[in-house]
C-alpha positions as CSV (number, residue, x, y, z in Angstrom):
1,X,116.7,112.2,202.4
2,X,118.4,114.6,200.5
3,X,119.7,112.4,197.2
4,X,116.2,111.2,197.0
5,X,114.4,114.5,196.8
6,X,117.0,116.2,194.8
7,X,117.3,113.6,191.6
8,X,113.1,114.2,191.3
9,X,112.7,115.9,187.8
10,X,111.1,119.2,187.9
11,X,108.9,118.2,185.2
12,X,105.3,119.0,184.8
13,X,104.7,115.0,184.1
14,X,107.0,112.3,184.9
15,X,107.4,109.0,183.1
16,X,105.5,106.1,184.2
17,X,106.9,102.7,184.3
18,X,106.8,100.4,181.4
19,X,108.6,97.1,183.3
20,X,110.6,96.6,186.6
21,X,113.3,94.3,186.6
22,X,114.6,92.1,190.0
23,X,118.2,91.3,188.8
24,X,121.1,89.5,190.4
25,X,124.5,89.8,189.7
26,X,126.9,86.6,188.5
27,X,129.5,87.1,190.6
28,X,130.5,85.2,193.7
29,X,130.5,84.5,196.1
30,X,128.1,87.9,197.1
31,X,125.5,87.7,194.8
32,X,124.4,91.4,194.5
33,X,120.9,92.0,193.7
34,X,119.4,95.4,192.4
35,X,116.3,97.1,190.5
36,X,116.2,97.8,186.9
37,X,113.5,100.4,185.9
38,X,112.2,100.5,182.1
39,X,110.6,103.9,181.6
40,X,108.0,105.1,179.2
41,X,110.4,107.6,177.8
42,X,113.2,104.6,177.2
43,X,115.3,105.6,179.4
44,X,116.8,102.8,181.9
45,X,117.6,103.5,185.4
46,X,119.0,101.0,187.5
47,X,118.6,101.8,191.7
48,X,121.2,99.8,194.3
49,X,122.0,99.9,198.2
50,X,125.2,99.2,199.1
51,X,127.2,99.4,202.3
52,X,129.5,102.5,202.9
53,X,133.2,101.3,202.8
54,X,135.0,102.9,206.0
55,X,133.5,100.3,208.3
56,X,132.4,97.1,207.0
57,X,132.8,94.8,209.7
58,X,130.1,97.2,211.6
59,X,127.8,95.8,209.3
60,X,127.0,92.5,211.1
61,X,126.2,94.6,214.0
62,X,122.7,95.3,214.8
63,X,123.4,99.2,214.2
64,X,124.2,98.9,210.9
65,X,126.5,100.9,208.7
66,X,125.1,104.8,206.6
67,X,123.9,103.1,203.5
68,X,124.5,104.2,199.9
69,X,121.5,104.7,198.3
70,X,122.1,105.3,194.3
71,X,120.3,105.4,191.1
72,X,121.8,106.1,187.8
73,X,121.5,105.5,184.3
74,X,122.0,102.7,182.4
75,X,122.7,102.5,178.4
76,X,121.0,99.5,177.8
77,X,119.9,96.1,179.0
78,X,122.4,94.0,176.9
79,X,125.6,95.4,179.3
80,X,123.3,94.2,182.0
81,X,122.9,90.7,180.6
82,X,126.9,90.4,181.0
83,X,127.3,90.3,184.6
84,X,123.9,90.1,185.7
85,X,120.4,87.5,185.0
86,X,116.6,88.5,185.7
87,X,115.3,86.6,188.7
88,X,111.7,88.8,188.2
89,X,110.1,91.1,186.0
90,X,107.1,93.0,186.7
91,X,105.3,94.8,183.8
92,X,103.7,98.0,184.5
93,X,102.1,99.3,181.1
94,X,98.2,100.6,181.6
95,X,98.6,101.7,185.5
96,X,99.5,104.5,187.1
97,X,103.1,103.9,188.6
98,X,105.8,106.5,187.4
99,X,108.9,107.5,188.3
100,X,107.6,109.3,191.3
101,X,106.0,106.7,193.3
102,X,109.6,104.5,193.2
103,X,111.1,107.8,194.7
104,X,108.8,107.6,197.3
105,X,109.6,104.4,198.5
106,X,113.1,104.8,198.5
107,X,112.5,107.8,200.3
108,X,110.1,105.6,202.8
109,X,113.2,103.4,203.0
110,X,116.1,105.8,203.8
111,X,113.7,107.8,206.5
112,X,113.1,104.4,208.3
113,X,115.2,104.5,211.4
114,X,116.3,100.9,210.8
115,X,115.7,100.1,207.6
116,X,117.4,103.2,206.5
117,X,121.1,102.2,207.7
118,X,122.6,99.2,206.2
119,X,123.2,96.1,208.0
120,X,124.5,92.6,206.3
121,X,121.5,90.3,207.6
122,X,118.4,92.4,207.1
123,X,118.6,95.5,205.3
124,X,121.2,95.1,202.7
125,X,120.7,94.9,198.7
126,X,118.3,92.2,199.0
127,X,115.9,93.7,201.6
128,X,115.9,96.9,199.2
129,X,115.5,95.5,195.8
130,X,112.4,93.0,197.3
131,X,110.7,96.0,198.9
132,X,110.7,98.1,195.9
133,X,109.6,95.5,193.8
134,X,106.9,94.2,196.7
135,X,105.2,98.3,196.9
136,X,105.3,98.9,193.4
137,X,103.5,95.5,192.7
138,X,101.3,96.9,195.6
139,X,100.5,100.2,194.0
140,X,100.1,98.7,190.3
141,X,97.7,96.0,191.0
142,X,95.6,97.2,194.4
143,X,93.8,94.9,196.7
144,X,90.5,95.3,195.5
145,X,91.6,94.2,191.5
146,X,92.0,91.0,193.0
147,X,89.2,88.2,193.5
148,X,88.8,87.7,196.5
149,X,85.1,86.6,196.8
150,X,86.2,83.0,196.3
151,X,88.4,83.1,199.2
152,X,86.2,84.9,201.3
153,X,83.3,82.6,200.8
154,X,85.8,79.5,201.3
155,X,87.5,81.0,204.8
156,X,83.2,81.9,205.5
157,X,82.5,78.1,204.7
158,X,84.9,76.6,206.9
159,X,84.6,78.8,209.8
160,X,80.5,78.6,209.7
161,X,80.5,74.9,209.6
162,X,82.5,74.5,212.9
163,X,81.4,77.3,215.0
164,X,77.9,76.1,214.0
165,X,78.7,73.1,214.6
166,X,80.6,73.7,217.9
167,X,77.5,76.5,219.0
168,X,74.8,73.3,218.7
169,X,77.0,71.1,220.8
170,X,76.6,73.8,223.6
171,X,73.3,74.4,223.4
172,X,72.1,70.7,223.1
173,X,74.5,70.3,226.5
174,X,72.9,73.6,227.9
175,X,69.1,72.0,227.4
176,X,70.5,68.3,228.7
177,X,71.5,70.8,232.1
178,X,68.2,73.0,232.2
179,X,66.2,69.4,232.0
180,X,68.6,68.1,235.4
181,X,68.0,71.2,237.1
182,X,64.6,71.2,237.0
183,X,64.3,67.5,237.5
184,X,66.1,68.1,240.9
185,X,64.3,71.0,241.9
186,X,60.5,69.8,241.4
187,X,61.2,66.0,242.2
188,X,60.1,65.8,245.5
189,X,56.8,67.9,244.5
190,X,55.7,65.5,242.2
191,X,57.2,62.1,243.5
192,X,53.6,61.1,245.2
193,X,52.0,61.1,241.7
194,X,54.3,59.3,239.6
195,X,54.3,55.2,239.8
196,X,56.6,52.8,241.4
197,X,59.2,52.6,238.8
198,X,58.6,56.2,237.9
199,X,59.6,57.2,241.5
200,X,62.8,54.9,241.3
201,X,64.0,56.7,238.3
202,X,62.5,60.0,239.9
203,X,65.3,59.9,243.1
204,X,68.6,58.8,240.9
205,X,71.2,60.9,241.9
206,X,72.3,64.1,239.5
207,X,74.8,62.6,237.6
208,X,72.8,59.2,237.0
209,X,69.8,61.4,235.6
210,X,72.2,64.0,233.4
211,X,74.1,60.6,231.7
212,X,70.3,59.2,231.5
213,X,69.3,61.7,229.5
214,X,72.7,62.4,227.3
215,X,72.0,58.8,226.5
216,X,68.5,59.4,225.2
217,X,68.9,62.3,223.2
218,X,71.7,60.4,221.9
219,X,69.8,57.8,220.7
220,X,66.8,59.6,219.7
221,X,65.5,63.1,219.1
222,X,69.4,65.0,219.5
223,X,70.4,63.9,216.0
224,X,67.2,66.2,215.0
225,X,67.9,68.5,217.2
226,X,71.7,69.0,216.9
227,X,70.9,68.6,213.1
228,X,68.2,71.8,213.0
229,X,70.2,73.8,215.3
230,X,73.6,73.6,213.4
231,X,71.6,74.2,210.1
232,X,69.8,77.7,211.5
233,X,73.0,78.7,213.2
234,X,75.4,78.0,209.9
235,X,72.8,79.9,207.7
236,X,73.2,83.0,209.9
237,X,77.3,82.9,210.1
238,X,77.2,82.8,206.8
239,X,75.0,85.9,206.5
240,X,77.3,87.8,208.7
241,X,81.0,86.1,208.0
242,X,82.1,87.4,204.7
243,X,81.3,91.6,205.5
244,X,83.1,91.1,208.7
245,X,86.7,89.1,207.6
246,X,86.2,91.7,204.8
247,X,85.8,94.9,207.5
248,X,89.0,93.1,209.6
249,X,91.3,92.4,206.7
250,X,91.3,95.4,205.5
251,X,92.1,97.1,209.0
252,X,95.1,94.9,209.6
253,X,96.0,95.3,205.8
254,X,96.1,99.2,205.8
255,X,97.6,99.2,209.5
256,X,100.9,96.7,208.2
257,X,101.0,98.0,204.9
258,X,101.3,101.6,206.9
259,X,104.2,100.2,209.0
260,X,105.8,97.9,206.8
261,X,106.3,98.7,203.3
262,X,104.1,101.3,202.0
263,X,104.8,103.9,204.0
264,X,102.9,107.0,204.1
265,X,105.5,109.7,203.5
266,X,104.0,111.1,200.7
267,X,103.2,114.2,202.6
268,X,106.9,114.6,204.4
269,X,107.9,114.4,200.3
270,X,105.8,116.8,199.1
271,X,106.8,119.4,202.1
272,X,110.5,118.6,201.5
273,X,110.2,119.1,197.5
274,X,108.4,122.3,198.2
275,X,111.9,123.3,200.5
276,X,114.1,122.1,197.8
277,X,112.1,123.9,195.0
């Protein structure tokens, strides 16, 4: 905690970040990775995790081994070309992102109770590199400069046309029941007024009259019926869809970005810096 709030500048404005760099080294057969930072002021900084050395076999152990946490600089990108290759680069230039917010996710990193010691399957080199390029992606480009109407209206689409669909199946089935329930309840009221084969039909048993009837609206008015209903219903999902997924994505995208990568320790930071200061 205290490497990363001690190499902060005490600067009045920090640079920002022109281009990140994902880069892997050529070596075998442990293919390092690490982040390459391309600053405004043209300075190069290059940030790794490694594993401390006393103990390395207690790396494959679910307890990890203290990680080593570095960032230093870097004379140019041409003596990184000689033992390294860019798997991604992110370019930065017109947003916000400077050397501070980086800090803070290293910082979010190294005050994670897991992710903050080193272990050889899931929080080595790899796991810190991807993260920092991930949340600075994250903070450069935010949710809402992405288009995400088409998507909505797509995932809006497909959801109204089966619930619709699945909501006029029930309540075709629900009027095919209220019709057999009142059949059986009024039958023997109105038996002495119907006709010979009307009073045949009249005393079927429940089942007989309920399959009856499936069979008629079947072949007659239920097409228009299941038709109209699934039309009306689907026009209202459709009202209502998009503003909800909306409302629920961006609960659950807030809550895992808050517990996942983009933690919020800004405020820890800004205490700490005020300590060191």
């Amino acid at each position: 905690m205290g490497y990363w709030t001690g190499i902060i500048p005490l600067a009045p404005v920090l640079p920002t970040i022109d281009t990140l760099q994902l880069r892997k080294e050529k070596s075998e057969p442990f293919t390092h990775q690490y982040i390459v930072l391309i600053l405004s002021d043209d300075c190069i900084l290059r940030l790794d995790r490694r594993g401390e050395e006393a103990n390395p076999t207690d790396a494959v152990t679910s307890d990890g081994i203290e990680s080593i946490d570095s960032i230093a600089d870097v004379d140019s990108l041409s003596d990184l070309d000689k033992t390294s290759h860019c798997l991604a680069e992110f370019h930065c230039q017109g947003s916000d992102v400077d050397l501070l917010n980086v800090i803070k996710i290293c910082f979010g990193i190294h005050s994670d109770p897991k992710a903050g010691r080193y272990t050889l399957q899931r929080f080595n080199c790899y796991f810190f590199a991807w993260t920092i390029l991930v949340a600075t992606a994250r903070h450069a480009e935010p949710w809402d400069a992405f288009p995400f109407d088409s998507p909505w209206k797509t995932l809006s689409e497909t959801l109204a046309d089966a619930l619709s669909t699945k909501f006029a199946d029930a309540l075709v089935n629900m009027m095919v029941d209220g019709t057999v329930i009142t059949i059986m309840a009024i039958r023997y009221k109105v038996k002495p007024q119907l006709s010979r084969r009307a009073r045949l039909a009249w005393v079927m048993p429940r089942w007989l009259i309920r399959l009856a009837l499936r069979v008629m609206l079947r072949t007659s008015w239920r097409s228009k019926l299941h038709t109209h209903l699934r039309r009306r219903l689907r026009s209202a999902l459709l009202s209502a869809l998009p503003s909800t997924l909306r409302s629920a994505f961006a609960d659950m995208q807030v809550s895992t970005l808050r517990t996942t990568l983009w933690k919020d320790t800004s405020g820890m930071l800004c205490e700490t810096l005020l300590v060191v200061t």
